[in-house]
C-alpha positions as a Markdown table, in Angstrom:
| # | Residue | x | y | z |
|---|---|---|---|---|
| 1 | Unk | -10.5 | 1.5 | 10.3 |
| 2 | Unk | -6.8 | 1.8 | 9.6 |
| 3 | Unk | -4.4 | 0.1 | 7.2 |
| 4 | Unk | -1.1 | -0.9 | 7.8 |
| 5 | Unk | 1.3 | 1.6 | 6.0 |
| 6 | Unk | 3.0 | -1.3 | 4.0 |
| 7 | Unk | 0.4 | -3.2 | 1.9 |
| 8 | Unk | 1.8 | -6.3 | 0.4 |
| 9 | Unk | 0.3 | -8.5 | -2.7 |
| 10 | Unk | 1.2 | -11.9 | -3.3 |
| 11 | Unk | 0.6 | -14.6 | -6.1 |
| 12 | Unk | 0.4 | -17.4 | -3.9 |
| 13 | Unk | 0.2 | -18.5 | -0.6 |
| 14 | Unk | 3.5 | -20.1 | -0.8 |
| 15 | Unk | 5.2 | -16.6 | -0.4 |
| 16 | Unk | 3.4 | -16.0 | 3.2 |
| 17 | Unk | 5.6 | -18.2 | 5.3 |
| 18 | Unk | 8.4 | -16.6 | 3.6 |
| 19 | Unk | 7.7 | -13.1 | 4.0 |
| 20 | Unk | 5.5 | -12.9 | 6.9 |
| 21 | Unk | 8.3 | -13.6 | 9.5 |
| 22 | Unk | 9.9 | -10.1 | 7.7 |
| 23 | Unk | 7.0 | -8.1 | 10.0 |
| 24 | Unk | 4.3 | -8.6 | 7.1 |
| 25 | Unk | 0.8 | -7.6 | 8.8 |
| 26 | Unk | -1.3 | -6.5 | 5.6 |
| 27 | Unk | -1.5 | -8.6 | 2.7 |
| 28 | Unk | -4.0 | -9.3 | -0.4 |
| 29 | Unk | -4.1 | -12.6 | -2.1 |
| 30 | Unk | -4.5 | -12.0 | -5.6 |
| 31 | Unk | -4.4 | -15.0 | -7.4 |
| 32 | Unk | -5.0 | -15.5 | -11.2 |
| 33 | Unk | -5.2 | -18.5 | -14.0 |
| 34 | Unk | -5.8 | -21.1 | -10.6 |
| 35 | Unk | -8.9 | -23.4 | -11.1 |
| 36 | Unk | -11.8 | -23.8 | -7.9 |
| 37 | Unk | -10.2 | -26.2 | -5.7 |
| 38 | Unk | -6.7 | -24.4 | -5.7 |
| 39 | Unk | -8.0 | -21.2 | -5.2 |
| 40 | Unk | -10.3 | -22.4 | -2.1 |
| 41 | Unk | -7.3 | -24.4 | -0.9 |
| 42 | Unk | -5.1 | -21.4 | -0.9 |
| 43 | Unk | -8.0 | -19.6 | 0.2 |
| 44 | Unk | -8.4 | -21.6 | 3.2 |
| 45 | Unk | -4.6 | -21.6 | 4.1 |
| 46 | Unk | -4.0 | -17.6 | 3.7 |
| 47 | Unk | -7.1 | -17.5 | 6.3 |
| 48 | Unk | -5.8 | -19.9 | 8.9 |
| 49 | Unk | -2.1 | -18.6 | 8.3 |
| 50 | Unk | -3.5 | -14.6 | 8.8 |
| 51 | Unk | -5.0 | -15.4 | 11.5 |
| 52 | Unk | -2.8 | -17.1 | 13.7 |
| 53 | Unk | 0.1 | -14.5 | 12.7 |
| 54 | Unk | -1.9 | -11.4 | 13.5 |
| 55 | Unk | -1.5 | -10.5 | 9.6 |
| 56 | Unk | -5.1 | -8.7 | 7.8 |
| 57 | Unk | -6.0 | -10.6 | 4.9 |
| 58 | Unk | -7.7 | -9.2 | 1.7 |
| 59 | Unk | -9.0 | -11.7 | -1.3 |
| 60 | Unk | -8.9 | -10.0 | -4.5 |
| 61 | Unk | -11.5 | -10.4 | -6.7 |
| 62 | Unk | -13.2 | -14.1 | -5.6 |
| 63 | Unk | -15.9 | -12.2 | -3.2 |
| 64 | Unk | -18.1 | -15.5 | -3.1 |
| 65 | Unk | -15.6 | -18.0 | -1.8 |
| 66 | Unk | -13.9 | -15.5 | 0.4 |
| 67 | Unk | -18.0 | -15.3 | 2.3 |
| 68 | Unk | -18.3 | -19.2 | 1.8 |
| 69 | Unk | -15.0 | -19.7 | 3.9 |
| 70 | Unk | -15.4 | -16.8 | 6.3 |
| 71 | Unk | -13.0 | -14.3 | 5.4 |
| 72 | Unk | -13.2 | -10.6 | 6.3 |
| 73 | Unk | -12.1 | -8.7 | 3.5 |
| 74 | Unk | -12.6 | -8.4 | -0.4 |
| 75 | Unk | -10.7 | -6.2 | -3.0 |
| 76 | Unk | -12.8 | -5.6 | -6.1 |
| 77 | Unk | -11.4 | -4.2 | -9.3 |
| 78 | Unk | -14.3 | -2.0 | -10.9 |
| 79 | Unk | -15.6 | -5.2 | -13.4 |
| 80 | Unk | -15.3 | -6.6 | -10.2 |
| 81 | Unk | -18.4 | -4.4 | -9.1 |
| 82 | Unk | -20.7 | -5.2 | -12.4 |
| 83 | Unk | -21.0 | -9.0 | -10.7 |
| 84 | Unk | -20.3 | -9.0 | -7.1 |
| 85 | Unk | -22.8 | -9.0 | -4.7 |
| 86 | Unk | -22.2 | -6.3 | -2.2 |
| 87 | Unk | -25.0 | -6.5 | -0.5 |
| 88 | Unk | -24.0 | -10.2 | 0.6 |
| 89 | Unk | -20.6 | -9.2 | 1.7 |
| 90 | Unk | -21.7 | -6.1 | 3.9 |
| 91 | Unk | -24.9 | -8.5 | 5.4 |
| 92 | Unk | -21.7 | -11.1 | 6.3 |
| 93 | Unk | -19.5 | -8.3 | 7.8 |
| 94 | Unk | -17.0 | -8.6 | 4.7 |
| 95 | Unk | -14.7 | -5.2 | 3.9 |
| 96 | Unk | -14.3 | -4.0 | 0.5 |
| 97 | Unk | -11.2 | -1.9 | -1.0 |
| 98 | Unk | -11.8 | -0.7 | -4.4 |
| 99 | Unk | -9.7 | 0.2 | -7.4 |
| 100 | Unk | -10.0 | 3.3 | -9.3 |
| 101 | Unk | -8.4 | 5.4 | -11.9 |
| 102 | Unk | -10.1 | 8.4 | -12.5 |
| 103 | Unk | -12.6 | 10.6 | -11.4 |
| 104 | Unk | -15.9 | 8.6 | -12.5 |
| 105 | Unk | -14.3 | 5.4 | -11.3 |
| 106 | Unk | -13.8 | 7.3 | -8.0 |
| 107 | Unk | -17.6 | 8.6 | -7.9 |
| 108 | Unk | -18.8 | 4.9 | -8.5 |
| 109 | Unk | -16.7 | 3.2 | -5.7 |
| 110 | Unk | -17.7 | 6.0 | -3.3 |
| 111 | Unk | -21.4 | 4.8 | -3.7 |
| 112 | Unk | -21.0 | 1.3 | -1.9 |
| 113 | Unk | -19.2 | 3.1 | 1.2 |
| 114 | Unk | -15.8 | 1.1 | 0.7 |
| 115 | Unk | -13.7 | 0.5 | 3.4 |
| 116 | Unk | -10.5 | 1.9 | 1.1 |
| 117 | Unk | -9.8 | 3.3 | -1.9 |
| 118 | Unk | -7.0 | 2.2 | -4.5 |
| 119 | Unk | -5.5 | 4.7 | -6.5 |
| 120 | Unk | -3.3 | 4.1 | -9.0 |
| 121 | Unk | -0.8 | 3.1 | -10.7 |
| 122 | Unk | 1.0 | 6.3 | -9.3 |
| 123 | Unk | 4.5 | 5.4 | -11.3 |
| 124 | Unk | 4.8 | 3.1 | -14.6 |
| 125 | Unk | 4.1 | -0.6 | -13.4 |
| 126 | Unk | 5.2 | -3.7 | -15.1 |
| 127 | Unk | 2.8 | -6.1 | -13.1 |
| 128 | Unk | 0.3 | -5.4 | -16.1 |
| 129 | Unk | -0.4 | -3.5 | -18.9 |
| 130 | Unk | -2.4 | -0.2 | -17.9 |
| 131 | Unk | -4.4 | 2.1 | -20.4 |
| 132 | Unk | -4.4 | 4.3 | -18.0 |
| 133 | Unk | -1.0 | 6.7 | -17.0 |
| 134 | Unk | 0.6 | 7.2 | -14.2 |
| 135 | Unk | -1.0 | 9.1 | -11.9 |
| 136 | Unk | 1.3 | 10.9 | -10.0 |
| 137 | Unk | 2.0 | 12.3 | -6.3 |
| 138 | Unk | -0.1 | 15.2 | -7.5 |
| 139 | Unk | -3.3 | 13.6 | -8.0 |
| 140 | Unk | -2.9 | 11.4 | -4.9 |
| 141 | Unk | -2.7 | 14.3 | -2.5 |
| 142 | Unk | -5.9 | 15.4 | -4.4 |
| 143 | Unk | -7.9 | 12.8 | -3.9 |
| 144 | Unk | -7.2 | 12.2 | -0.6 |
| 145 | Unk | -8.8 | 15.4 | 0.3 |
| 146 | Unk | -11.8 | 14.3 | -2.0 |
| 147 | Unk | -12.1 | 11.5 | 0.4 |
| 148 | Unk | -11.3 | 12.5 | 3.6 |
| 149 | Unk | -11.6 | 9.9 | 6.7 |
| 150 | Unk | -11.7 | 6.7 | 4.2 |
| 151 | Unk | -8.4 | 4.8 | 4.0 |
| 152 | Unk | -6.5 | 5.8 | 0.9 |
| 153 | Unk | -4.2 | 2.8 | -0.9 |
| 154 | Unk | -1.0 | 3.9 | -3.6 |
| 155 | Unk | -0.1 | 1.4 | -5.9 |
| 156 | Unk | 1.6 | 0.8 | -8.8 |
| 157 | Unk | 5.5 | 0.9 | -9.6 |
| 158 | Unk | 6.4 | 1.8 | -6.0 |
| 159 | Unk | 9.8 | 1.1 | -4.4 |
| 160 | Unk | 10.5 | 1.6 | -0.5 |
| 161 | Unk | 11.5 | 5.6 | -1.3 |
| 162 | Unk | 8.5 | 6.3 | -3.1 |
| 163 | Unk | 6.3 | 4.4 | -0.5 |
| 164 | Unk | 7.5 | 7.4 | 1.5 |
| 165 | Unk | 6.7 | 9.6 | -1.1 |
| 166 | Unk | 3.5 | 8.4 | -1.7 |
| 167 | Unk | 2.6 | 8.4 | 2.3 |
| 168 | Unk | 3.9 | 12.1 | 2.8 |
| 169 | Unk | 1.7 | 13.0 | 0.2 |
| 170 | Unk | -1.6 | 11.7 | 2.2 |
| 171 | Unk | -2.0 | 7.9 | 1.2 |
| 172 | Unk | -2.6 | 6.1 | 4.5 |
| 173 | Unk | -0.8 | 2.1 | 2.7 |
| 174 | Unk | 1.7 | 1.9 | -0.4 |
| 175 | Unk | 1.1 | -1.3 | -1.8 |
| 176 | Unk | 4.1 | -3.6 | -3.6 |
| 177 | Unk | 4.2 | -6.4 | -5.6 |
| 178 | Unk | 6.8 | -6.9 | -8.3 |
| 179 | Unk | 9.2 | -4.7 | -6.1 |
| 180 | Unk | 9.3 | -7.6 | -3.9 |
| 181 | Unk | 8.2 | -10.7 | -5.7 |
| 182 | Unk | 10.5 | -10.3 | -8.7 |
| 183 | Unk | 13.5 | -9.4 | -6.4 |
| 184 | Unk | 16.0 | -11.4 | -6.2 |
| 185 | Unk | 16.2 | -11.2 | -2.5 |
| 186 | Unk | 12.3 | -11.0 | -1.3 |
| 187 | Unk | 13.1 | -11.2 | 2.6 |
| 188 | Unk | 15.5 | -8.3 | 2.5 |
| 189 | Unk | 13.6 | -6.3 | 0.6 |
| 190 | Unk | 10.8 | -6.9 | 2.5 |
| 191 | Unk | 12.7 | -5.8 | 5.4 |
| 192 | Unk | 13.5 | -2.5 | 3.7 |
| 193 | Unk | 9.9 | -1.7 | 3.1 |
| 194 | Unk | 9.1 | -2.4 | 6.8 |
| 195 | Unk | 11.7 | -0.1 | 7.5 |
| 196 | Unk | 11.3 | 2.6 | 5.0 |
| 197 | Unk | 7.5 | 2.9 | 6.4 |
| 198 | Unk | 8.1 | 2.6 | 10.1 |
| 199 | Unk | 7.7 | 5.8 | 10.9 |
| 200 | Unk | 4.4 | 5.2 | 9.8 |
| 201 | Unk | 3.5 | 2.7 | 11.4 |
| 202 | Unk | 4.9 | 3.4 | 14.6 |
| 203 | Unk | 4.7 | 7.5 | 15.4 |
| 204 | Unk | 1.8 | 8.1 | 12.7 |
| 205 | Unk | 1.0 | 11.1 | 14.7 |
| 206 | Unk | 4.5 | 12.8 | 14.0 |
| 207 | Unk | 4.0 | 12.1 | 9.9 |
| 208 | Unk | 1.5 | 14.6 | 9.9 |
| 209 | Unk | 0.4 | 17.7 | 10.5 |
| 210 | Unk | 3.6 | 20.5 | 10.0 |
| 211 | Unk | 3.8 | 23.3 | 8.9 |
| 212 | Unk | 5.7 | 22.7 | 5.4 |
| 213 | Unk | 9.1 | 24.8 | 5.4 |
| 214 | Unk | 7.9 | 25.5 | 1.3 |
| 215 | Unk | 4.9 | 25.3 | -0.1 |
| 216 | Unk | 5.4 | 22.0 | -1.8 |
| 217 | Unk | 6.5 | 20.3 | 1.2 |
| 218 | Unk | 6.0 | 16.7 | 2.8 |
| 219 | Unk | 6.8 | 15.2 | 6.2 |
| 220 | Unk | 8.9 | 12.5 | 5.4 |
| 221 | Unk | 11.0 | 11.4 | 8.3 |
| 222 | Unk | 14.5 | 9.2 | 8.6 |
| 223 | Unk | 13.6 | 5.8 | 9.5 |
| 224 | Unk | 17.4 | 5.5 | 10.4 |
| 225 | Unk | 17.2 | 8.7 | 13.0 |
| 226 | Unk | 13.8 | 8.6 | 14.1 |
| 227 | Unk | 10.6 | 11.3 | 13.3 |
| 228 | Unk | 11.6 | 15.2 | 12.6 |
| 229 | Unk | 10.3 | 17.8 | 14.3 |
| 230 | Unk | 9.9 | 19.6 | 10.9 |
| 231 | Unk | 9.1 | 18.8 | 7.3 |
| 232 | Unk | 12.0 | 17.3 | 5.0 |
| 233 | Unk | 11.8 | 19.7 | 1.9 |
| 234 | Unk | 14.4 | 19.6 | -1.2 |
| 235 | Unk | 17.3 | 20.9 | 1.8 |
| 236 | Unk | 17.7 | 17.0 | 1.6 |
| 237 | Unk | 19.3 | 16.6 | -1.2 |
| 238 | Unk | 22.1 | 19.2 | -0.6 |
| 239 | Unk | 22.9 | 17.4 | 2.9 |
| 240 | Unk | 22.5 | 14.2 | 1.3 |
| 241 | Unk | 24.8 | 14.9 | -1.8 |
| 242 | Unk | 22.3 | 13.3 | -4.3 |
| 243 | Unk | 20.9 | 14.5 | -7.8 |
| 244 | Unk | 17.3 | 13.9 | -6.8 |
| 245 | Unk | 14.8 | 13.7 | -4.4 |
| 246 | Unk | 14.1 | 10.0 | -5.0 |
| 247 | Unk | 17.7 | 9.2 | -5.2 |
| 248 | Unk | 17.8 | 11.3 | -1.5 |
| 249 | Unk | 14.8 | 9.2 | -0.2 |
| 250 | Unk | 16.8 | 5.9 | -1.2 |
| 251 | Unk | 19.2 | 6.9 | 0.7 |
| 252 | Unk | 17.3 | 7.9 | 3.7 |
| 253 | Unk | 15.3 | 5.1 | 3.6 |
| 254 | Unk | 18.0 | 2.6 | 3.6 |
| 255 | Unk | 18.8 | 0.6 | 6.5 |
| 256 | Unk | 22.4 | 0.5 | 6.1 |
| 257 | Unk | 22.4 | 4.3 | 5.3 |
| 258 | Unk | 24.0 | 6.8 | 8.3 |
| 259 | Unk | 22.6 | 9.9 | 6.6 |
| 260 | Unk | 21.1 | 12.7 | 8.9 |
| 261 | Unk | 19.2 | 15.8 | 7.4 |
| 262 | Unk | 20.0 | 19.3 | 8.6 |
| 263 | Unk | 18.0 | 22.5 | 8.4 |
């Protein structure tokens, strides 16, 4: 199975004919505070919306009416586990992500065989309060090699740059949700995500792979100039000009940037 490289959450179903037309094709409903009919109704629209736009659709958390109204895929948080049924959803062909934090979390959602992992939050979040820190590029590449073939998902304070940052460093979807919601512009910011992970999406098989030009090393190649032949390393932010290499990635990453690495 494989995810779409940008992984978008949303609140309500009112933001998918919004954002969907932006090239939206992974998105979770996560919906909180709504009472049974609305979250059926909402339920029942994301489904018929998804399917008729070609878009995957994960329910967060309400794993019973996502079976009752034939849905396809469920993301549990690990309370999540302590009362679903996964049984149910495997014998009614349901998918299942699964959150984690740390290493016993990660032992405990490897035992139902999910179809991806979360990690995260990989960068401070303001979506909710964590009592866990961030986690960091370094433990992401980590675990990815703990997991292997199964999908891995980043989340948690990510912007389009460190999407890229996060992919590079083996996480197969970066997931958003204030980035985007609380903007001020949604559709173009959308747009920059879809943008900052084509590469992706599009030549996956150039995005990994190289041999790195240092030992820290990503692949992280210019949406604006298409896939390198060779790792971008920290020679990026010389040719780009800029203090970091988040700040370079911005800049790499934006659409209306004409910025070209050399070597």
């Amino acid at each position: 199975m494989t995810l779409d490289p940008f992984y978008l959450i949303i609140d309500h179903v009112e933001w998918l004919p919004r954002l969907a037309p932006m090239g939206v094709r992974l998105v979770q409903l996560r919906m909180k505070d709504c009472n049974e009919r609305d979250i059926r109704t909402q339920i029942s629209f994301a489904r018929e919306f998804c399917h008729a736009n070609n878009i995957q659709l994960i329910i967060n958390d309400y794993w019973d009416h996502a079976i009752d109204l034939g849905c396809k895929f469920v993301h549990l948080g690990q309370s999540d586990l302590e009362t679903a049924d996964v049984n149910a959803l495997r014998r009614h062909g349901v998918r299942i992500g699964v959150s984690t934090h740390d290493e016993e979390e990660l032992e405990r959602a490897l035992s139902y065989l999910p179809d991806y992992i979360a990690l995260g939050p990989i960068w401070p979040t303001i979506l909710k309060e964590m009592k866990f820190a961030p986690q960091g590029l370094g433990r992401l590449k980590r675990w990815k090699k703990q997991i292997g073939s199964i999908p891995l998902v980043a989340i948690g304070g990510l912007t389009p740059a460190r999407a890229c940052l996060a992919l590079a460093s083996g996480a197969d979807s970066a997931c958003v949700v204030t980035d985007i919601l609380k903007n001020s512009e949604p559709e173009s910011r959308t747009k920059e995500w879809i943008t900052a992970t084509a590469p992706w999406r599009d030549t996956p098989e150039l995005c990994r792979d190289f041999l790195p030009d240092y030992s820290d090393a990503c692949v992280l190649p210019s949406p604006n100039h298409g896939a390198r032949s060779r790792s971008i390393s920290t020679l990026v932010m010389h040719y780009t000009g800029m203090p970091t290499a988040e700040s370079a990635l911005e800049l790499l990453c934006s659409p209306l940037a004409q910025v070209s690495a050399h070597y």
